[in-house]
N, C-alpha and C positions, 0 to 999 in steps of 0.2 A: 489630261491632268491625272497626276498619280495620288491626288491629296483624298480622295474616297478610299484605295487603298489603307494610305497611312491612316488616317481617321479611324476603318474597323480596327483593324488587326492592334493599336494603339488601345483603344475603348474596351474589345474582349478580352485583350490578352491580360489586361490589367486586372478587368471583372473576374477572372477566371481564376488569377492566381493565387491568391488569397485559400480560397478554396479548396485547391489542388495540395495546400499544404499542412488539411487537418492531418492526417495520417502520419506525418512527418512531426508535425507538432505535438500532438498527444504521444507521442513514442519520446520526446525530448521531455516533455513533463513528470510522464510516469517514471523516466529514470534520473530523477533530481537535476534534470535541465544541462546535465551533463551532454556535450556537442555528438560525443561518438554513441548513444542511448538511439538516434537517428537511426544509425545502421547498425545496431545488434540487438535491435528488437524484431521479434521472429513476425510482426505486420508489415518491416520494409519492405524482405521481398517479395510477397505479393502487390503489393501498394507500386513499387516501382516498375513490375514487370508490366504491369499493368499500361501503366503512362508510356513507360519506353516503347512498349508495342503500338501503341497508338501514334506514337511519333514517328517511328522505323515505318510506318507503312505511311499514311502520309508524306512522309518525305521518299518515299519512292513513287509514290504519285505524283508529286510534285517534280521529280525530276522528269519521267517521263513528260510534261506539257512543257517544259523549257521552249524547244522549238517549235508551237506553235506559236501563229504571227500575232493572231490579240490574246498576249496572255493575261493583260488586265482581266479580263469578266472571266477567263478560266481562274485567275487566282484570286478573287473576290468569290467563286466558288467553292474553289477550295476551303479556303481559310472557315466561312461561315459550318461546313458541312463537320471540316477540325473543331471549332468549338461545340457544335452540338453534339459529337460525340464527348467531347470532354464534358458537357454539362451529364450528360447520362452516366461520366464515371464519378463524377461527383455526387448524383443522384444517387445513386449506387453506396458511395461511399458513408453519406451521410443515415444511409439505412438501416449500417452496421451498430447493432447495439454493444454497446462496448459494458464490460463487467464494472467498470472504474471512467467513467465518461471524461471526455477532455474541458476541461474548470476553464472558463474564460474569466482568468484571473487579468489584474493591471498587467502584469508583466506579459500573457499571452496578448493580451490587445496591444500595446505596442511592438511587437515583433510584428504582429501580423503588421500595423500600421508602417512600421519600419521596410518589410518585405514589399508590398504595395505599394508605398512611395519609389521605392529602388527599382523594381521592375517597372514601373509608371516610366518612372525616366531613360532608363534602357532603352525602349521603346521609343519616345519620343527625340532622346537621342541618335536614333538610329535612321526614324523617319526622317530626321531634318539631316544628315551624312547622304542617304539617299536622293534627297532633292537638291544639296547645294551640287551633288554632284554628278547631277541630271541620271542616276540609276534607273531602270526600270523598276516601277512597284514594286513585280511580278517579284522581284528578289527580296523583298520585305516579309515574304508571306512563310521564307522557311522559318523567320527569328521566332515565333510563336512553338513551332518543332521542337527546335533547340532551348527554347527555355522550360518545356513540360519534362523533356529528357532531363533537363539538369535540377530540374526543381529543389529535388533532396538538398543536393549539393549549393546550389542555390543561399537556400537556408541556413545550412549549417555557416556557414562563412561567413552570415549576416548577423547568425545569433553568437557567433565567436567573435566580432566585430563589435558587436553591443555589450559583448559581457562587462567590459571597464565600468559604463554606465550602470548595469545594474549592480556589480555589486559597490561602489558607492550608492548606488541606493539603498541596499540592501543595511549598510552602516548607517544612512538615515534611520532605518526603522529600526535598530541595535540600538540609537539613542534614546529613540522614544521609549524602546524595554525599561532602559534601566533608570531611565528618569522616572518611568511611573510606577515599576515595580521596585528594580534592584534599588536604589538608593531609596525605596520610602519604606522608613524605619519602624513608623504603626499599624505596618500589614506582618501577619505573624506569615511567612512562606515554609513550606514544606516540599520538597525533589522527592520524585519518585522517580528508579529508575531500573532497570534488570535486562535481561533476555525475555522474561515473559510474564505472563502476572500483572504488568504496568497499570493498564487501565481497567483491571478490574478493582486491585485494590484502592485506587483514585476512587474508583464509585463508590465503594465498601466505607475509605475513609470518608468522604466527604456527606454520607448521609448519618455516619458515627459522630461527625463534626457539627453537621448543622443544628444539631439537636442541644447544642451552648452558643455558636457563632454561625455570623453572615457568613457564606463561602461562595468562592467563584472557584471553578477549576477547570483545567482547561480542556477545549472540547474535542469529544471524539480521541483519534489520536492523535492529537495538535500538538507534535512533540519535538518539534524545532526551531532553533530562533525566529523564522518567518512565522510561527505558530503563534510562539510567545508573541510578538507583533501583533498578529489581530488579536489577541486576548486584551490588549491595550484599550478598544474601543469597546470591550465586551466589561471592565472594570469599574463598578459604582461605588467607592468605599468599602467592599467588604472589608471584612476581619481577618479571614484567614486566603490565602491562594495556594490551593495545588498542582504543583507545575508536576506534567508528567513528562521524562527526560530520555528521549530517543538516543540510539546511538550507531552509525552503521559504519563510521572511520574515528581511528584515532585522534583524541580531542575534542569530538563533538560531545560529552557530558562536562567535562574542562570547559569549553567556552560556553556551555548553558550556564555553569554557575557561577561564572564569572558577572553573566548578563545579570541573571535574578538573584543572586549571593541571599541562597536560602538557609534559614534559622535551623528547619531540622529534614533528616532523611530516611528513605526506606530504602534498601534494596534486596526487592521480591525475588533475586534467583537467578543465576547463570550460567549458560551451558554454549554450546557451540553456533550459533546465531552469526549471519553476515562473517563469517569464516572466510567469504569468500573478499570484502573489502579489510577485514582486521587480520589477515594471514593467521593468524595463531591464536590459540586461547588464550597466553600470557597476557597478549594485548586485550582482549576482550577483559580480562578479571581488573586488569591495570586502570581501565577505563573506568569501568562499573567502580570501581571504588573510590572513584575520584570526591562520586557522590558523599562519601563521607570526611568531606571536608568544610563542617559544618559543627560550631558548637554548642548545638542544641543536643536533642534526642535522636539517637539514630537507631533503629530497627534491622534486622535482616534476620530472612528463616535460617534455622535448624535443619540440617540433614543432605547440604548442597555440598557435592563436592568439592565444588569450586568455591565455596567459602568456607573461612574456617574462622572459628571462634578467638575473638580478640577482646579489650578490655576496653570498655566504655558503649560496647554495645550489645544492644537488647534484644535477643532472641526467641523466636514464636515458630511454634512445631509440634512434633510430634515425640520429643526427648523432656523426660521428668525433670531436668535441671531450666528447660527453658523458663523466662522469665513470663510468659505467655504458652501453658500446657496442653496439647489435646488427648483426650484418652478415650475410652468406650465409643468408641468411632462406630456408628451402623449406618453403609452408606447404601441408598436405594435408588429406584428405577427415578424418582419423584422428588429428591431430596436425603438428608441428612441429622441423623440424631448424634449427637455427644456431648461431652462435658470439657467446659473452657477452661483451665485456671488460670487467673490473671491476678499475677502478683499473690496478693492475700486474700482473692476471691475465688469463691467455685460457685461457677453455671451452670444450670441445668438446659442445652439448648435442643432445638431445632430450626433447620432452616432449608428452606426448597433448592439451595444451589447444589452444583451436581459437582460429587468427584472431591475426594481428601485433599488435593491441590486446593480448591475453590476454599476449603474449610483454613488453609495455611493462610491464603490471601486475608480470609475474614481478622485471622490471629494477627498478623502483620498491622492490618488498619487498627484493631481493638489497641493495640500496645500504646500506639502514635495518639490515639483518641484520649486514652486512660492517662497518659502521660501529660494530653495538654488540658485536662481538667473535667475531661468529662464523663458524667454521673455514671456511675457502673449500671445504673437500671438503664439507663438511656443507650447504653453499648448493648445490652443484653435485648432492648423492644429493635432496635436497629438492625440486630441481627437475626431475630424472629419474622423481621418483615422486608429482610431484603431481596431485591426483587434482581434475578441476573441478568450482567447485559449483554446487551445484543451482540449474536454471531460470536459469543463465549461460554460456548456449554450451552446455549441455549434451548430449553426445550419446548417444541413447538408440535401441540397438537396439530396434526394436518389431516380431517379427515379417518380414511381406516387406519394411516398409516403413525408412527411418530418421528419427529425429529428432531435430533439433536444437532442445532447449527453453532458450530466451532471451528466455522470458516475462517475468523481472522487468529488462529492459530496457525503458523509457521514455524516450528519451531520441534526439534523432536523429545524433549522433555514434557513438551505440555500435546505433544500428539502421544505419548508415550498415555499421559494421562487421561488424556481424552478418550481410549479405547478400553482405560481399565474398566471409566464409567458405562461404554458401551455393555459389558462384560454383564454387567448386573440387570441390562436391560432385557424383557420378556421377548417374545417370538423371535424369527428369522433377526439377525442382526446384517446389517449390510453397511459398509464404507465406501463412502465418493469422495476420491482426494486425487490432485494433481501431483501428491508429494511435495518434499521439500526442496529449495533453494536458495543459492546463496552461501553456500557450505565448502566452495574451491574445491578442495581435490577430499575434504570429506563426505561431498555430495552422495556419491556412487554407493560409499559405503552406508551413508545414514538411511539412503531410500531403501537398500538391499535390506537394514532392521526395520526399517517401518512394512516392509512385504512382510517380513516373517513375522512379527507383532500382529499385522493385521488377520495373518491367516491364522493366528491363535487365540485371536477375538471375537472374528466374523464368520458370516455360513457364505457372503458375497462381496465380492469388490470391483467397483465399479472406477476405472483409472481413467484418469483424463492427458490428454498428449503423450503421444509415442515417446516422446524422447525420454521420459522416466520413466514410462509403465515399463518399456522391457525390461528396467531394471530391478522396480517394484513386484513384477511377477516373477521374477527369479526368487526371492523371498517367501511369495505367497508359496509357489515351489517346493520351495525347501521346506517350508512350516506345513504341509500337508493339503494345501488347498486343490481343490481338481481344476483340470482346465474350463470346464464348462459352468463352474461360478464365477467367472473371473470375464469383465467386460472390459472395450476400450473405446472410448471416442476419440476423440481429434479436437471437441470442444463441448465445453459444458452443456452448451444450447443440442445439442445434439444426445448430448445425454440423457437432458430430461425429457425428449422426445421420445426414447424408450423406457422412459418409467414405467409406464402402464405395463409393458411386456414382461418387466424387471421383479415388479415389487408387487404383494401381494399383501390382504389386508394382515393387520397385526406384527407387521416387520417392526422394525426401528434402524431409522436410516442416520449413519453418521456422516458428518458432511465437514471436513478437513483441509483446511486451507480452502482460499479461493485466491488465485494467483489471477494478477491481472494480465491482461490482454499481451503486455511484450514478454511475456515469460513464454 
């Protein structure tokens, strides 16, 4: 009887698949569930070679016992000794600590369930073909081979198969937006949205705000319609909500304010961002300003290229005509002294956030604050006691050493400015950055200023993945840096394995971009 056969090989192969397709799956998530994110995230090819090789030789073992005469208890040995090497690639796999871990979100637990139901039945399909038509087991036991070789592909075909479903679902949870946000008329909404700046001015306003009203804003960078979605269940009445408004294609700030049809707007600042899904900057500016189709208050700094000054909106910067002034700017290792003027008031301020950028952002939220009613003492204790957020400028005693974490900077306006703050800071100065991406064909060029920026900043740079540092050190190059300051890993975890050898006490380490795992 061949029915022991079918039994295992049915039972593991099923246990097993599931499994075999984190790697696959966290590569589809980190790239917006997009099908081909699968195979051009730089963990397939290892992830595949991986499995493939474990099939290819197996299945050459497995040819070789064809002709012997009991191949049943040869291929019941087989197949077992196949899965426990696959449990040890899984063990393996699940080892990997990932910078950005894979969210067992609703939608990943159904694919996975969806995948597992369908190779369940594969399987059990194949066993009963097998027996009606009296096959030998022994020939059951390649199907497990061939389906860890095709796993990737596998997947993608199943999650392109399901997409209909999710995105009607996806418009279920579009309802629920606008039912609880967009059409409710006694919540005051405010869009934040730009190239860079987003969520810190969200912090800035929203602690300027709470200080008259209830606010909810949304979390982290919870910045697209699925975001808006879970902010539904996070909604108890307040007064005001601050949506912060993502944007990496054409229409996505278009169809946010269509969802939440917000009363008033910011937009903190524009520069060359996702270049590589918006082809051109026209489209980026076209975008970002869609934001301003709101007739409330709208905001945006002074001194942006890419924005120019128009009528009916409210400017905060570093220009004496803006409606929100900064001047006597002394910016340090520690924080920030100068004087606000807003509207028909003058500040005397300080505040611990790092960098004249950080001080526009502060200008941006005071305007939006001041405008929707609140106390100018209440702007000014707000801005004395704001506290920076995380992985944005952030400065972090560590020890002998200091650091300035401004990892979820991506962007080369605001790495531009992240280095000026480095500039001010005391002993050895040192940069850990992956560079930027997401720029198409301005990529090469932007990483080649951010070398030479950084070598006009720093005494050390420390690059992460080959495929930008050659280009980042052609810069460092050019700006004067020697070869022998200049380090390269292959990944982050490896870099900070040579700290101790790297950094010594009284540096200040800046730390730039952290690009996830499929980059």
């Amino acid at each position: 009887m061949n029915y022991a056969v079918y039994a295992l090989v049915t039972v593991l192969g099923t246990i097993c698949f599931p499994f075999m397709l984190k790697p696959y799956l966290h590569n589809l998530q980190l790239g917006g569930y997009s099908e081909k994110s699968i195979f051009t995230s730089k963990r397939f090819l290892p992830a595949f070679t991986v499995s493939a090789a474990i099939s290819l030789v197996f299945f050459v073992v497995y040819l070789v016992f064809i002709p012997v005469a009991d191949k049943r208890a040869w291929g019941i040995a087989i197949c077992v000794l196949f899965f426990v090497c696959v449990g040890a690639e899984i063990f393996s796999l699940n080892r990997f600590k990932a910078k950005k871990p894979l969210v067992y979100t609703k939608r990943v637990k159904r694919l996975l369930a969806v995948n597992t139901v369908a190779v369940c039945c594969l399987y059990v399909l194949s066993a009963a073909l097998c027996d009606i038509n009296e096959v030998e087991g022994y020939y059951l036991v390649a199907l497990p081979f061939a389906v860890q070789f095709l796993a990737p592909f596998i997947f993608a075909f199943i999650a392109l198969a399901v997409r209909p479903f999710e995105e009607a679902n996806k418009k279920r949870y579009y309802k629920k937006v606008s039912k609880v946000f967009g059409d409710n008329k006694s919540l005051i909404k405010i869009a934040i949205t730009g190239s860079y700046g987003k969520t810190s001015v969200k912090n800035y306003l929203a602690a300027m705000l709470s200080k008259k009203y209830s606010v909810l804003m949304t979390k982290e960078s919870y910045n697209t319609p699925l975001g808006m979605a879970y902010m539904t269940k996070e909604y108890k009445g307040e007064q005001v909500f601050i949506v912060e408004m993502g944007a990496r294609h054409v229409g996505d700030v278009e169809f946010l304010m269509k969802l939440i049809k917000p009363d008033h707007a910011i937009l903190t600042g524009i520069t060359k961002q996702h270049l590589e899904t918006f082809k051109c900057i026209e489209n980026i500016i076209d975008e970002k300003y869609k934001v301003f189709g709101v007739g409330g208050v709208k905001v945006a700094p002074s001194g942006c290229r890419y924005i120019k000054r128009e009528k009916g909106v409210l400017y905060a910067g570093f220009m004496p005509d803006d409606f929100c002034s900064l001047d006597s700017v002394d910016t340090r290792a520690d924080g920030s002294d100068f004087i606000m003027r807003l509207d028909n008031h003058t500040l005397v301020l300080k505040t611990r956030l790092l960098g004249r950028h950080n001080l526009q952002n502060l200008a941006l939220a005071a305007v939006m604050a001041y405008k929707l009613g609140v106390d100018i003492g209440d702007i000014e204790d707000a801005i004395e006691n704001m506290e920076s957020v995380p992985h944005r400028l952030q400065l972090i005693k560590s020890g002998r050493i200091n650091i300035i974490d401004d990892t979820f900077n991506g962007n080369p306006e605001g790495m531009k400015a992240a280095l000026e703050v480095l500039k001010s800071s005391e002993g050895r100065k040192v940069v850990l950055t992956p560079g930027l991406v997401e720029l198409g064909d301005e990529e090469c060029r932007q990483n080649f200023l951010l070398g030479e920026r950084i070598g006009m900043a720093a005494d050390i740079a420390i690059l992460i993945g080959a495929k930008r540092a050659a280009i980042i050190k052609d810069g460092l190059t050019e700006a004067g840096m020697k070869p022998e300051c200049v380090f390269v890993f292959d990944k982050l975890g490896t870099a900070k394995d040579s700290f101790a050898s790297i950094l010594k006490s009284g540096d200040t380490l800046l730390m730039l971009n952290d690009l996830p795992d499929n980059y």
